[in-house]
ZADOLO-846525 format. One record per residue: residue number from 0; residue in three letters; x, y, z of N, C-alpha, C in turn. Coordinates in nm, 2 decimals. Layout:
NUM, ALA, X, Y, Z, X, Y, Z, X, Y, Z;
...
END
This chain:
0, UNK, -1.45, -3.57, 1.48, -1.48, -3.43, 1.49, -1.63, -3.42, 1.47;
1, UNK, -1.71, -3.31, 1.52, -1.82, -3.31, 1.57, -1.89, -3.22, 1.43;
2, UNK, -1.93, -3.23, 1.33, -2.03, -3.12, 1.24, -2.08, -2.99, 1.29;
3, UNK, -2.04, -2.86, 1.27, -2.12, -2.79, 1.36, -2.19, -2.69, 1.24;
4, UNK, -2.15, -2.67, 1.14, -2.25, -2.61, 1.01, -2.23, -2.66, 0.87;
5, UNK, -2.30, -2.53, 0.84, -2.25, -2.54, 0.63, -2.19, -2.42, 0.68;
6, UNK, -2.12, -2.40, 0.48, -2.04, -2.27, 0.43, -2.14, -2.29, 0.34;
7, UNK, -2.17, -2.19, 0.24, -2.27, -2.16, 0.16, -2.19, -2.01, 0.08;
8, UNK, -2.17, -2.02, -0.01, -2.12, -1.91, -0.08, -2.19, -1.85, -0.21;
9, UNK, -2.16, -1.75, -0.28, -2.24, -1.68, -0.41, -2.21, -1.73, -0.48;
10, UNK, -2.06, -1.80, -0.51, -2.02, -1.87, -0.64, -2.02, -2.05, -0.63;
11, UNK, -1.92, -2.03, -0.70, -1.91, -2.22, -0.72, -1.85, -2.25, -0.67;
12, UNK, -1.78, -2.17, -0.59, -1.67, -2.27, -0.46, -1.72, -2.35, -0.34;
13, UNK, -1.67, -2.37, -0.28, -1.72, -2.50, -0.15, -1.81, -2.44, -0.10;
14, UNK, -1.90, -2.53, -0.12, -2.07, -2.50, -0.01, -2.07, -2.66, 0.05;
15, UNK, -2.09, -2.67, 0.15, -2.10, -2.79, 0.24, -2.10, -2.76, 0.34;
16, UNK, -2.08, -2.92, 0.46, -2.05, -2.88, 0.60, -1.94, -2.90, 0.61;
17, UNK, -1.89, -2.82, 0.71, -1.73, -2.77, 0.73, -1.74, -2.82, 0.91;
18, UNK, -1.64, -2.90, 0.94, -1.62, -2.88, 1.12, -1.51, -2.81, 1.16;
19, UNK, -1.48, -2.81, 1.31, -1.37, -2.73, 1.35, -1.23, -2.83, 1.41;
20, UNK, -1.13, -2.71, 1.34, -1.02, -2.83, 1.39, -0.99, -2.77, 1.51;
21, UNK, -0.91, -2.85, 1.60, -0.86, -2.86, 1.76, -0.76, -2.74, 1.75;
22, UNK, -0.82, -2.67, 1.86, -0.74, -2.58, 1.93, -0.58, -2.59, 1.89;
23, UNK, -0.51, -2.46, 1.85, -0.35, -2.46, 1.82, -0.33, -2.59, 1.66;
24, UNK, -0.40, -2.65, 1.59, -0.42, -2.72, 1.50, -0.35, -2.57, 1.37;
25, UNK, -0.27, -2.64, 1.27, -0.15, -2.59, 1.20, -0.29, -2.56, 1.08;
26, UNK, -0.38, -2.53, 1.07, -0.45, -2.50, 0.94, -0.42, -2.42, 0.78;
27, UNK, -0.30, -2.35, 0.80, -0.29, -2.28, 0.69, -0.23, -2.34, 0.56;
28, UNK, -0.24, -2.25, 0.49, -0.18, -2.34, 0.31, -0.03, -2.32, 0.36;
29, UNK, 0.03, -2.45, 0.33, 0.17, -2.44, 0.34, 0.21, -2.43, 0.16;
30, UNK, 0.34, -2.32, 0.15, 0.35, -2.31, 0.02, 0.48, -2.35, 0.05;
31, UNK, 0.57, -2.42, -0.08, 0.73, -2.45, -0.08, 0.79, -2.30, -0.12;
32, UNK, 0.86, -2.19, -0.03, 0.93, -2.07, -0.05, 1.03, -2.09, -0.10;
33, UNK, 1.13, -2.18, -0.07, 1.26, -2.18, -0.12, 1.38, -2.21, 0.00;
34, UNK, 1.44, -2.18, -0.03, 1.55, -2.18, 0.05, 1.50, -2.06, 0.16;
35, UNK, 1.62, -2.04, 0.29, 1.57, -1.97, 0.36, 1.70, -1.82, 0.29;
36, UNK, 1.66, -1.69, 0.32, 1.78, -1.61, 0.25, 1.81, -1.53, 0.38;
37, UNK, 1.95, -1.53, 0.37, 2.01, -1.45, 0.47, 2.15, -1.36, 0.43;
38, UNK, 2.12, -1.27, 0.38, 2.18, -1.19, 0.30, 2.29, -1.12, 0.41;
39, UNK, 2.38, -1.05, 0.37, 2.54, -1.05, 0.42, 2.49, -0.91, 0.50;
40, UNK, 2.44, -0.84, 0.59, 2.41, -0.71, 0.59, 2.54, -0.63, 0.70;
41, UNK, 2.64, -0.75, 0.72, 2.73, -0.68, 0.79, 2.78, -0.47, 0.78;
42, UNK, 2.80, -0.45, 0.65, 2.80, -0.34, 0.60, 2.75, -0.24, 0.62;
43, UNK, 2.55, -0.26, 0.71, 2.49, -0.20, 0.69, 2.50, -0.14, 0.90;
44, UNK, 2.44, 0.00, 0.94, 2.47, 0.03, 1.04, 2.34, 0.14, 1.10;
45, UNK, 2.31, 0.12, 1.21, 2.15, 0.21, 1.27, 2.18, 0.36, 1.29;
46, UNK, 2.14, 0.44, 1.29, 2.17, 0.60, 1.41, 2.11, 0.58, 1.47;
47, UNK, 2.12, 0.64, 1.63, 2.11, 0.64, 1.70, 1.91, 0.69, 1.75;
48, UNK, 1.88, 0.64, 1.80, 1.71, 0.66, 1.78, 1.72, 0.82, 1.81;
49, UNK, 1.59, 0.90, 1.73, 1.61, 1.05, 1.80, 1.71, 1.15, 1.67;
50, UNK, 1.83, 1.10, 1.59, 1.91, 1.11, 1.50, 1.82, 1.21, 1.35;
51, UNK, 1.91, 1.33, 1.34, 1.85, 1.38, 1.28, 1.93, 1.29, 1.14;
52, UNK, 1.86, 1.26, 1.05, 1.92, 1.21, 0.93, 1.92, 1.29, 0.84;
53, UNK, 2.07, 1.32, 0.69, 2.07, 1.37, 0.60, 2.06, 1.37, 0.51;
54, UNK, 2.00, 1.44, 0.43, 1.93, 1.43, 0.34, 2.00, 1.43, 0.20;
55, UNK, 1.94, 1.30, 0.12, 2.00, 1.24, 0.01, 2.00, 1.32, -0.10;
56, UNK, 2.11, 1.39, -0.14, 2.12, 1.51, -0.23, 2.01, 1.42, -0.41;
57, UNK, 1.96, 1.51, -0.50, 1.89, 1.43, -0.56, 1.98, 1.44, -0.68;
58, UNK, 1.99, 1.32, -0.79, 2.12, 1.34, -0.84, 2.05, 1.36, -1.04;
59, UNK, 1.91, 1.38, -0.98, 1.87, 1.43, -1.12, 1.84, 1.59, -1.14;
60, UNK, 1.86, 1.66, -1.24, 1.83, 1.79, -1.22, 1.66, 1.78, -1.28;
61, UNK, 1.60, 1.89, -1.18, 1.41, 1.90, -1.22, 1.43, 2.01, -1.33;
62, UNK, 1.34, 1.97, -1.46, 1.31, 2.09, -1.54, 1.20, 2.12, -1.51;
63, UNK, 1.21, 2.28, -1.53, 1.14, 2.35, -1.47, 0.99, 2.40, -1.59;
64, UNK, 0.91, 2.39, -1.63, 0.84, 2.38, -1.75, 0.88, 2.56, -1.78;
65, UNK, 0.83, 2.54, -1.93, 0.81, 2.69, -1.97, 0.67, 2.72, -1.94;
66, UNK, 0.67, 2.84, -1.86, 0.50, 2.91, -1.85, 0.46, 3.01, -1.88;
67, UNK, 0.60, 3.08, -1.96, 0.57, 3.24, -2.07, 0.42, 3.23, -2.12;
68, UNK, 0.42, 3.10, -2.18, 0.24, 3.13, -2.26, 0.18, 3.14, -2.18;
69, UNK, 0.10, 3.13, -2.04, 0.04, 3.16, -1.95, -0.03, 3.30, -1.92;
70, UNK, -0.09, 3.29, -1.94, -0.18, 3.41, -1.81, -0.30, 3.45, -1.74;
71, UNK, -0.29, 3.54, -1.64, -0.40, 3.54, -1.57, -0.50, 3.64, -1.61;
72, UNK, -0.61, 3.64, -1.62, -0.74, 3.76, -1.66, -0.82, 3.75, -1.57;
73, UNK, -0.87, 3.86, -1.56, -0.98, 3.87, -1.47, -1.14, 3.79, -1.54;
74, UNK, -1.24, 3.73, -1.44, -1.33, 3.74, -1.50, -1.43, 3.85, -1.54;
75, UNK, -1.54, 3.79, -1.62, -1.61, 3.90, -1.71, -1.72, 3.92, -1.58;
76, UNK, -1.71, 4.04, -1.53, -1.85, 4.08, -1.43, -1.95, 3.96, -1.41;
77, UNK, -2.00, 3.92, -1.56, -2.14, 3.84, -1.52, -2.10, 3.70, -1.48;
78, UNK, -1.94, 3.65, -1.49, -1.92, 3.52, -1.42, -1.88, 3.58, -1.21;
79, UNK, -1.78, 3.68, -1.21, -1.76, 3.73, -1.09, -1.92, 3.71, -1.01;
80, UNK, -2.04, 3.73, -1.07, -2.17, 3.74, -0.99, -2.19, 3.56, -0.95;
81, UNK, -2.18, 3.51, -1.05, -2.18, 3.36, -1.06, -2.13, 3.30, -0.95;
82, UNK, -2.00, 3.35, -0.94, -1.86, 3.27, -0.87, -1.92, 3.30, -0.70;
83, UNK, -1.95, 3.42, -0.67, -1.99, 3.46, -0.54, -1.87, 3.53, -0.50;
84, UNK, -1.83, 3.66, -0.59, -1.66, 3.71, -0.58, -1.72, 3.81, -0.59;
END
């Protein structure tokens, strides 16, 4: 194989000359995954493309906060001039 540059980086990883591997050449990190998994999905089934789907009732109830202490006031004139109100 033919030298055609450097790599040169900010840290301390590889700086040198690097060439090119041949066309369709398998370059990537091979990792060991495991076994291959093929899980049973017989059970499971598509609608129809276009299909309105229904909607998964939710099976927690939402609390709703307390906001009695709350309220609204007007501002005081001299911020209303401020605000551009």
């Amino acid at each position: 194989m033919e030298m055609v540059g450097t790599i040169r980086t900010g840290g301390t990883d590889f700086s040198g000359p690097f060439d090119v591997a041949p066309p369709g050449e398998d370059i990537g990190e091979h990792r060991n995954v495991g076994p291959e998994v093929n899980p049973d999905i017989s059970h499971l089934s598509m609608a129809p493309p276009g299909t309105d789907l229904e909607e998964i009732p939710r099976q927690e109830t939402v609390e709703v906060p307390d906001l009695s202490h709350l309220s609204l006031e007007d501002l005081p004139e001299e911020q209303q001039k401020d605000s551009g109100s």
